[in-house]
N, C-alpha and C positions, 0 to 999 in steps of 0.2 A: 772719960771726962773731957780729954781732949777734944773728941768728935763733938763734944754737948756745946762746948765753949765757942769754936768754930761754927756752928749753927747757928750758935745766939748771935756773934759778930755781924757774921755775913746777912743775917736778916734784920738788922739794925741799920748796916749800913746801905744795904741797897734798895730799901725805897730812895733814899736820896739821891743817891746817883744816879737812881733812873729819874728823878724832877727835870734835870736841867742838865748842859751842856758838861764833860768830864773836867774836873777841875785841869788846870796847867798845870804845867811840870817844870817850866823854867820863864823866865822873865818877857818873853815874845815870841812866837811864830808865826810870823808875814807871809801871809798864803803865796805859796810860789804859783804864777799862772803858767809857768811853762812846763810844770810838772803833772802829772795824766795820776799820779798816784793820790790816791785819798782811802784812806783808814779813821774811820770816823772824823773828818776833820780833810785837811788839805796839808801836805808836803811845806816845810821850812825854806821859805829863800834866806839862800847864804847872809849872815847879819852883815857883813862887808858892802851887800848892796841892799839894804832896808835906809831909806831915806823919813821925811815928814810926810811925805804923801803918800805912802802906806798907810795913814795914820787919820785920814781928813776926806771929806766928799761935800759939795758943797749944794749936792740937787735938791734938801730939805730947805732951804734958804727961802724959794719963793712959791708962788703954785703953777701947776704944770697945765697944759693946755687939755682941756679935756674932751676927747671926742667918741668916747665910747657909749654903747646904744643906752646902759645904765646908770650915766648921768655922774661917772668915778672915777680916779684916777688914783693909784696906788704906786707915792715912789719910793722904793725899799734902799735903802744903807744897810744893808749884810756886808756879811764878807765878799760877797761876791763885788761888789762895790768897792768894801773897806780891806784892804788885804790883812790891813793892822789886827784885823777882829777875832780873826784864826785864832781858836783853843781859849778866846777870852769869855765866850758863854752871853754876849750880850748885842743888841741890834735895834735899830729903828726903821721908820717910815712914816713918811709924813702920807696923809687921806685926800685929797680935794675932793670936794661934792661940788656939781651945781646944783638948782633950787631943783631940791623934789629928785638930786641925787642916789643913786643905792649904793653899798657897799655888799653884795650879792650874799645871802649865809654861802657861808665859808669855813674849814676849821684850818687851826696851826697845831699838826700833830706833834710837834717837837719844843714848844713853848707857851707860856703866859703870855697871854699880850694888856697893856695897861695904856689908855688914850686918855690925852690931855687936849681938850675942846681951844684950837687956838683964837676960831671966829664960826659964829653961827652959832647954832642948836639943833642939835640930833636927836632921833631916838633912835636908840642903841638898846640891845641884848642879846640873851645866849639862853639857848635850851639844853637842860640838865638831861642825864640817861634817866633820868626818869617823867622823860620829857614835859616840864614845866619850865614856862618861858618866863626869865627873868629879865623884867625890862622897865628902863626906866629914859625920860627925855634928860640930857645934858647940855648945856650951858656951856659959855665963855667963860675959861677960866675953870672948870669943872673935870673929874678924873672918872673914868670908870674903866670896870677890870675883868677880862673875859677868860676865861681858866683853861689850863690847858687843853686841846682837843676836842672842845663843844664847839659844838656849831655856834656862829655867831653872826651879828649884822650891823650895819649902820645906814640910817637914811635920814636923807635931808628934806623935811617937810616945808622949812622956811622956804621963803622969795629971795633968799638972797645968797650966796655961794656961802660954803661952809668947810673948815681943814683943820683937824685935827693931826699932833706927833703921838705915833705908837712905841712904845718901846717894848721888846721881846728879850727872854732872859734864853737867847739862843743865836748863835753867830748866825743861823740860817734853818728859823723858824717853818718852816717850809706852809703851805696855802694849797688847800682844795675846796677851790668852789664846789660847790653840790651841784648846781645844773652844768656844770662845763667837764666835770669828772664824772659824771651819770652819760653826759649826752653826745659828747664830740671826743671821746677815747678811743685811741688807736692801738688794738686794733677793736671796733666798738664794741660795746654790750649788747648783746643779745635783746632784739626786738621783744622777743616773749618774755625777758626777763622785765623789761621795763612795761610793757603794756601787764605784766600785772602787779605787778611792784604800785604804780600808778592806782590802778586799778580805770585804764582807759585805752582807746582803738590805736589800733597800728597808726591809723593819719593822722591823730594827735602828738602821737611820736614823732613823727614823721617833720610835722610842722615846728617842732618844738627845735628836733635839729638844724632844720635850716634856718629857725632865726640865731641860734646861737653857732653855725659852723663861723667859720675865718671869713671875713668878707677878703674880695679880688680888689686888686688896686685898677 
């Protein structure tokens, strides 16, 4: 009976903990950045020197200069930002678009992510495993909610820049683009796998990588 009881616990309790970040165990853990150890999570700096600016980041404040080829700029407040956020399970990022911006499909394998339209109007959505695209345009002032580990997107069809804040229920929601984790991975995927995957030539390949490799300064 004991074995039966244990079974039933442990499968009750761990869809949950697999949702979202492991609950904390004590009042703070301030990512230590000169510490190389991480166990789900990042190493405690000593509470003796955790100040307020573990605790604050101020790059979500205005919008960022955008100069990428897809018309986006993504500035993330994680932990890796916020040190304070270590083991607390929760994160942001604010979007810039310009006009006719994209937000590339993308997933967050480790999080929800939930966006609040702060100027402009987007269309936004996310395709289910059973692939049906759930999409709808949002507004100023408007929320929508893309579930954990679906692919998802945002673009700005308006004339005029558009920014949306994301919040993620994960200190470090982590991001893979589709075309940038398909086509510019080190060390790469195999040609043959992509020209059938595709279902297109090697020089389509080809061309696809070099417009998305690193541009040379």
């Amino acid at each position: 009976m004991l074995a039966v009881f244990l079974y039933l616990v442990i499968s009750a309790v761990l869809p949950g903990t697999l949702a979202y970040d492991p609950d904390m165990l004590q009042d703070i853990c301030v990512a230590s950045p000169s510490s190389g150890v991480k166990v789900n999570g990042f190493a405690c700096k000593s509470e003796a020197n955790i100040t307020a600016a573990d605790f604050t980041f101020e790059g979500l404040a205005k919008p960022g200069t955008i100069n990428s080829s897809v018309g986006s700029l993504v500035t993330a407040a994680s932990v890796e930002k916020i040190p304070g956020l270590n083991t607390l399970g929760v994160s942001m990022a604010r979007i810039d678009y310009a006009p006719g911006g994209l937000n590339p499909p993308h997933t967050h394998p480790r999080a929800t992510e939930i966006v609040f339209v702060l100027e402009g109007e987007l269309d936004v959505g996310f395709i289910t495993t059973g692939n049906k695209l759930i999409s709808k345009t949002v507004k100023k002032g408007e929320v929508f909610v893309f579930p954990r580990g679906l692919v998802h997107f945002q673009k700005n069809n308006g004339n005029k820049a558009a920014s949306v804040l994301a919040a993620f229920n994960s200190q470090l929601p982590g991001t893979q683009s589709i075309a940038i984790t398909l086509f510019t991975a080190t060390p790469a995927v195999p040609d043959d796998v992509l020209t059938k995957a595709f279902q297109v030539g090697k020089k389509e390949i080809n061309k696809i990588k070099g417009n998305l490799a690193p541009k040379k300064p």
